[in-house]
Each structure stands twice: as structure tokens, then as C-alpha cells.
C-alpha positions in Angstrom: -50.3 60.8 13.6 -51.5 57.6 12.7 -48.1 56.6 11.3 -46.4 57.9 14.1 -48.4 55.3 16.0 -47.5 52.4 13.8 -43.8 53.3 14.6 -44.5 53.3 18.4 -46.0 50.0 18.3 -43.5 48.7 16.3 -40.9 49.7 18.6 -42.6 48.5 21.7 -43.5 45.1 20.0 -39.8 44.6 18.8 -37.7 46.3 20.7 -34.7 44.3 20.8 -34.5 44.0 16.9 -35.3 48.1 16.3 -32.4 48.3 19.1 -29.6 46.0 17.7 -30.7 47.0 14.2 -29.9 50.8 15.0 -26.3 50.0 16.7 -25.6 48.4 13.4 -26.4 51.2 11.4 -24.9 53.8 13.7 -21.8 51.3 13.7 -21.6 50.8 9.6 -22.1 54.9 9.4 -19.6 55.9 11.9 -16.4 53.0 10.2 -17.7 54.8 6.9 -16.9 58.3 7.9 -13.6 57.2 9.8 -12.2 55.6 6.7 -12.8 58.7 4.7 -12.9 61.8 6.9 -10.1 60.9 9.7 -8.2 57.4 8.3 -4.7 58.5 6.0 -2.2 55.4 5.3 0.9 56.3 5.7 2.5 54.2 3.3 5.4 53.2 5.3 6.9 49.8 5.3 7.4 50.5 9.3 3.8 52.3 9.7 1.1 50.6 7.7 0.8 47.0 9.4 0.6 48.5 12.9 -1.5 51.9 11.3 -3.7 49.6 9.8 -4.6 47.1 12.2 -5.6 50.0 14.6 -7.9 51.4 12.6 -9.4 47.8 12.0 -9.0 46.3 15.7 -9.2 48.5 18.2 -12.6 50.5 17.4 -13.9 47.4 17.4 -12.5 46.5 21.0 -13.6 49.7 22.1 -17.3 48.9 21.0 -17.1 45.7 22.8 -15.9 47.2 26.2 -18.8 50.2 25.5 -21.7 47.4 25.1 -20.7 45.9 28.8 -20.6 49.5 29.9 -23.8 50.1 28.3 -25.8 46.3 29.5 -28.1 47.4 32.9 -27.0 43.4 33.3 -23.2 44.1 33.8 -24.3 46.8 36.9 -27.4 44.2 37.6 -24.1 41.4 38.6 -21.3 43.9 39.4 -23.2 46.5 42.1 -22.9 45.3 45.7 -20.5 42.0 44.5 -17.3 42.6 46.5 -18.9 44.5 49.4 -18.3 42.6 52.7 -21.2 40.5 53.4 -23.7 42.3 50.7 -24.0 39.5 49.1 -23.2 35.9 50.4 -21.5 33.4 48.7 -19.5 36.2 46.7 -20.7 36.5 42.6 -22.5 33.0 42.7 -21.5 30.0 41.2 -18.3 29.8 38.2 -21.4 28.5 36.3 -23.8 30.2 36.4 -21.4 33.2 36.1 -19.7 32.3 33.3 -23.0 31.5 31.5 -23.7 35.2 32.1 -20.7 36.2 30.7 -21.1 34.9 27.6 -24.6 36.6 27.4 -23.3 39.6 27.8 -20.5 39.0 25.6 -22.5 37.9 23.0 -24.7 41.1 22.9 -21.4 43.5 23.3 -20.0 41.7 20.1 -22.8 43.4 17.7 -21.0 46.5 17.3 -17.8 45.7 16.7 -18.6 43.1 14.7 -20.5 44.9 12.2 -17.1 47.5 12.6 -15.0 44.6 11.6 -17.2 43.7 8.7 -17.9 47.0 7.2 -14.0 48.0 7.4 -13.7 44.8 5.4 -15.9 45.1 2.8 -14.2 48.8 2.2 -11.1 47.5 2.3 -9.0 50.6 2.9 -7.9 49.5 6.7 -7.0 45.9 5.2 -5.0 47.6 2.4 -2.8 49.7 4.4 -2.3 47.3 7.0 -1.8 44.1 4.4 0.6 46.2 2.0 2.8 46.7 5.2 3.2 43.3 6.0 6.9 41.6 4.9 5.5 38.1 4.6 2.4 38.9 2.9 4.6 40.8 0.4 6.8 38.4 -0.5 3.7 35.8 -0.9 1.9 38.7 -3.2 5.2 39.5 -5.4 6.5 36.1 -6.1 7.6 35.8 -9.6 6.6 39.6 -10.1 9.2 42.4 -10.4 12.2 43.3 -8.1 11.1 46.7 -7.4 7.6 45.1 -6.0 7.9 44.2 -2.7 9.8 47.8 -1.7 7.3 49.6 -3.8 4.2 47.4 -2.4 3.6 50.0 1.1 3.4 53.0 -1.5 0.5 51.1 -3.3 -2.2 52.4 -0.9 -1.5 56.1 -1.6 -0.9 55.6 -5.0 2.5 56.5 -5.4 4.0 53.0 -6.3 6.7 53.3 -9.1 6.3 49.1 -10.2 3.2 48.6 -11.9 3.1 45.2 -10.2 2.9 46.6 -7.0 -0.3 48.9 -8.1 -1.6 46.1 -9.2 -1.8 44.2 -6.7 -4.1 46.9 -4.9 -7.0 45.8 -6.2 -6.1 42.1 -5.0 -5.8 43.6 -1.3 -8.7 45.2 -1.4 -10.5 41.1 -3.4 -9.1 39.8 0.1 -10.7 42.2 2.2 -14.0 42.0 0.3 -13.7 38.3 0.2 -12.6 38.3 4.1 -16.0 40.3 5.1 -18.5 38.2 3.6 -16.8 35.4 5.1 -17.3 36.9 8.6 -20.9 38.1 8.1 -21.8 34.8 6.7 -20.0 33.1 9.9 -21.6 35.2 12.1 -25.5 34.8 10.6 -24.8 31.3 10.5 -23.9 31.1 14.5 -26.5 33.0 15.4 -29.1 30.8 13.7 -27.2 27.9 15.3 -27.4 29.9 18.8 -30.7 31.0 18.3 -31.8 27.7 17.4 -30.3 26.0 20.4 -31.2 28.4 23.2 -35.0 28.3 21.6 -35.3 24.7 21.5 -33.9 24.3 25.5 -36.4 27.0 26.3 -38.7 25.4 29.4 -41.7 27.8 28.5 -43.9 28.1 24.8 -43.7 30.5 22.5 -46.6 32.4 23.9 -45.4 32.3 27.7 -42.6 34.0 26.6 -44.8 36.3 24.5 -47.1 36.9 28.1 -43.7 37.1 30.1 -42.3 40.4 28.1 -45.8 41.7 28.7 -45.4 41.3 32.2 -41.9 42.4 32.7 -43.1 45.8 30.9 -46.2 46.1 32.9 -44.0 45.3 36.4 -40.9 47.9 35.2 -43.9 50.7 34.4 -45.2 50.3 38.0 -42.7 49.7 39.9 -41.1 53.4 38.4 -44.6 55.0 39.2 -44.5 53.5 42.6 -40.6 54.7 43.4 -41.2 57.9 42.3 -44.7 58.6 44.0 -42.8 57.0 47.6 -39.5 58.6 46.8 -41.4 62.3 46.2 -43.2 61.6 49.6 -40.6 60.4 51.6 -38.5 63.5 50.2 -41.3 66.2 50.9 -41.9 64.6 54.6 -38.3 64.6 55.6 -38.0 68.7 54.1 -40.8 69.7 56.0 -39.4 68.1 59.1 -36.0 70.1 58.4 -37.6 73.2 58.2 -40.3 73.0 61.3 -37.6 70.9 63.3 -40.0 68.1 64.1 -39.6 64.3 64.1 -40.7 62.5 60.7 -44.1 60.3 60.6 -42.9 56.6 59.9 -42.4 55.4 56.4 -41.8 51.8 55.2 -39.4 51.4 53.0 -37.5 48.2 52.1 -34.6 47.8 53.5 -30.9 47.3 51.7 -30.9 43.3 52.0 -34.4 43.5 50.2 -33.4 45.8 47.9 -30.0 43.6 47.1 -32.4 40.3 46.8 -34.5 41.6 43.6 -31.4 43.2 42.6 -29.7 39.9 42.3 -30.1 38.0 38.4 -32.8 35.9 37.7 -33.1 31.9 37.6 -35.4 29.9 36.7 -36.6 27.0 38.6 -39.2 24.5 36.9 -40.8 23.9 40.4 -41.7 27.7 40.9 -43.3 29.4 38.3 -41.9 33.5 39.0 -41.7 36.1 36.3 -38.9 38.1 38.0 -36.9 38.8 41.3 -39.6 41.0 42.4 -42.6 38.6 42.0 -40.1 35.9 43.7 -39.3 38.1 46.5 -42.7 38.9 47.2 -44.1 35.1 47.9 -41.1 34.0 49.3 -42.6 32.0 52.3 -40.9 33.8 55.4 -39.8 37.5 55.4 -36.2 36.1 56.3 -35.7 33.6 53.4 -33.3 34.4 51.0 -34.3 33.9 47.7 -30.9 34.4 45.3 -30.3 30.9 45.2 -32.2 27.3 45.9 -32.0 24.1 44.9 -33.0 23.3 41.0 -32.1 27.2 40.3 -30.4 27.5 36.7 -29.7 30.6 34.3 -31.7 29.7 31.2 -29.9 32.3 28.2 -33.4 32.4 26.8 -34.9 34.0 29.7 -31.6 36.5 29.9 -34.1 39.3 29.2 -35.5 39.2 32.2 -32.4 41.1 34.0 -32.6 43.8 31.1 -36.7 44.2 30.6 -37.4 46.4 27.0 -33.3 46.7 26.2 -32.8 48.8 29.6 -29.3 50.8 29.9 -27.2 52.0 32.2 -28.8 55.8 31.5 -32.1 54.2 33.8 -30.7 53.1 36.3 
């Protein structure tokens, strides 16, 4: 029990790392059993480029696309943007929306990263797709036998009649080794850069940001409690009402421009010192203020966990 505990509070005290770390694994595990249970080079010189590059590319695409599906910050910006006056002043700024883009892109690229990299460092994807290439051919069987370059798409399935072109298998699969450390490396080296950068422009300390998480759980906790206890009493009243035909007692419940203003992302604004939409919306200084966008608003990418508090998906909302 006790260790059960110590893996709670691990997860609730890190649960962006314990989240990417497992849609790495599930990522590396699922290219692994592709390139052996369902993956079969055809060993064509018309098949293996395109065959190849499938199996490399478009997994990972698809894992891109999934991880905006799967980002509560995607339906956060896209719900309500192209109704007719939901929403004035359309999306918000190019700006500021293109800084959220790249958020969001930046977490979607994860999976399909690690995809690329793992298919790499196997090398069977590379091989196919490399042995049916005509230029890369003739730059791998210069000065090698005649027979090489015709013989080179058989080499993946290891019925290759030129010894050269056998060969040169394990080369293919040197590149594609060689070519996935290079991307890893790339990519840990960026993110120290990015991580770097965005924690050096952060406008609050360390431990602000440690007290803000808090706070966002905390707020996300109630605010579910409170939706469901008015939801459940707001259902019951208006059942009874159908059933004894009478006229519902009076309930308050915000209204859809309310609910659209603490829907809307968060920015940060050094003058104001707000944790989220909610506590914004809530001291705003008259009830018909908007409070999307003011003067000195800005997206800080630190404080981009604010639109998804404790890695939220689209299967809460």
C-alpha cells in the first residue's frame, strides 16, 4: 500500500514527465511490433522507396495529427471560434495565435518523433525504402559489381544474387543507426535550448510556478465538484417539474458569454496578478467587462500549462 502511495505522489507531483515519458514508451513499443509483426519489404525496385517511406513517415504524421486531437488546448482555441459573434475579434491576434501553435505543435511532435527515431535505430524501414532508391544505388555501387545496383532492392529480403549488393545491407542499416542518434541528439539538444529560453523569460520564480500548479489543481478539483453538485440539482429540479407539470424554482447559472470568457486561453499581464481565466473573470471590475483581451496581455509559453491543468485531454472535457 505504501508503495502504491509513493507512485501516486509521484504522478501527481510530475505529471507532465510520467505523461510524455509513457507516450514514448507506448510509441518505441508499438514501431517495434509494426516492423516485425505487420512491416514485409517488398523488394521491388518500383515498391521499396515509396513502401518504405510509409512505414517511416506517415505513422509518425498520424501521431502528430492524434496529439492536436488529443491537447484540451486545441478544443480550449477551436470551440466557439467561427461562430457568429461568440467570440469577438475572431481567434485573436496572428500572434498570439501563432505562438499557440507552436505550443501545441511542439507537444504533438513527441510521438512521432520518438516513431521516427526508433524506426531509425532498427533500421528495417530505412533499408527497404534506401535500397529502392536509383540515386542512392548508384552512389552505394560505384566501383562495385555490375549486377549491384539491379540486385541492390533484393538485398532487404535476402535474396540478392551479387555479394556486393548483400553487403551493402549492413551499410543501410550503419546509415539508419547513424541517422537516429543524430535526430535524438538534435532533438535533446533543442529542447534544452527551448527549455532554457522559455525558463529564463519566465515573469514568475521558480516557486510561483511551483504554488501556481498547486492552484490550478486545487481550482480544476472544485470547480468539477461544484458542476456536478449544480448540474445534479438543476437536472433533479427540472425532472420533477416534468413530471408534477409545475414551473421550476429559479437557478443561477452562468450564462454562455460567461462561460465563453473563462473558456478563452490565458495571458498573462504583469499588472494583474491572476492564476487562470476563472480567477480573472471573477474580479473583473464590472459584470459587463470582457476580460479575453486588454492592454499589456501576452501568451508567456512557460505559463502554457495553464490552458491544460495536470496534462488534461480531450476524454474530460
Amino acid at each position: 500500500m505504501d508503495k502504491f502511495q509513493e507512485v501516486l505522489n509521484l504522478h501527481l507531483q510530475h505529471p507532465r514527465v510520467l505523461g510524455y515519458g509513457l507516450v514514448t514508451l507506448l510509441t518505441a513499443g508499438g514501431e517495434r511490433l509494426f516492423s516485425v509483426a505487420v512491416f514485409q519489404c517488398p523488394c521491388s525496385a518500383v515498391w521499396n522507396l515509396p513502401y518504405g517511406l510509409v512505414f517511416l513517415l506517415v505513422p509518425a504524421l498520424a501521431l502528430f495529427l492524434l496529439g492536436y486531437v488529443l491537447s484540451a488546448r486545441t478544443w480550449r482555441l477551436l470551440t466557439g471560434c467561427c461562430a457568429r459573434g461568440a467570440r469577438p475579434g475572431g481567434c485573436g491576434p496572428r500572434l498570439r495565435a501563432a505562438l499557440v501553435c507552436v505550443q501545441l505543435s511542439a507537444t504533438a511532435a513527441v510521438a512521432p518523433l520518438t516513431w521516427v527515431a526508433v524506426a531509425l535505430l532498427g533500421g528495417a524501414f530505412y533499408e527497404c525504402a534506401a535500397s529502392g532508391s536509383a540515386p542512392l544505388a548508384r552512389l552505394l555501387c560505384r566501383g562495385r559489381d555490375a549486377a549491384c545496383e539491379a540486385q541492390l532492392p533484393l538485398a532487404p529480403c535476402h535474396q540478392a544474387r551479387a555479394p556486393d549488393a548483400q553487403d551493402l545491407l549492413k551499410e543501410l542499416k550503419a546509415q539508419s543507426q547513424v541517422l537516429g542518434w543524430i535526430l535524438i541528439a538534435v532533438v535533446i539538444i533543442f529542447l534544452l535550448i527551448f527549455t532554457s529560453i522559455i525558463r529564463c523569460l519566465s515573469p514568475v520564480s521558480f516557486l510561483q510556478l511551483k504554488f501556481w500548479k498547486i492552484y490550478l489543481e486545487q481550482e480544476q478539483q472544485i470547480l468539477k465538484s461544484q458542476a456536478t453538485e449544480h448540474a445534479t440539482q438543476l437536472a433533479k429540479e427540472n425532472v420533477k417539474c416534468f413530471f408534477e407539470c409545475s414551473h421550476p424554482k429559479e437557478y443561477n447559472t452562468p450564462s454562455i458569454r460567461d462561460w465563453q470568457q473563462i473558456s478563452s486561453l490565458y495571458t498573462f499581464n504583469p499588472k494583474e496578478q491572476y492564476y487562470s481565466m476563472l480567477h480573472k473573470y471573477v474580479h473583473r471590475t464590472e459584470k459587463s467587462e470582457s476580460i479575453k483581451s486588454k492592454e499589456g496581455d501576452t501568451v508567456i509559453p512557460i505559463l502554457g500549462f495553464v490552458d491544460t491543468p495536470g496534462m488534461h485531454t480531450t476524454a474530460d472535457l
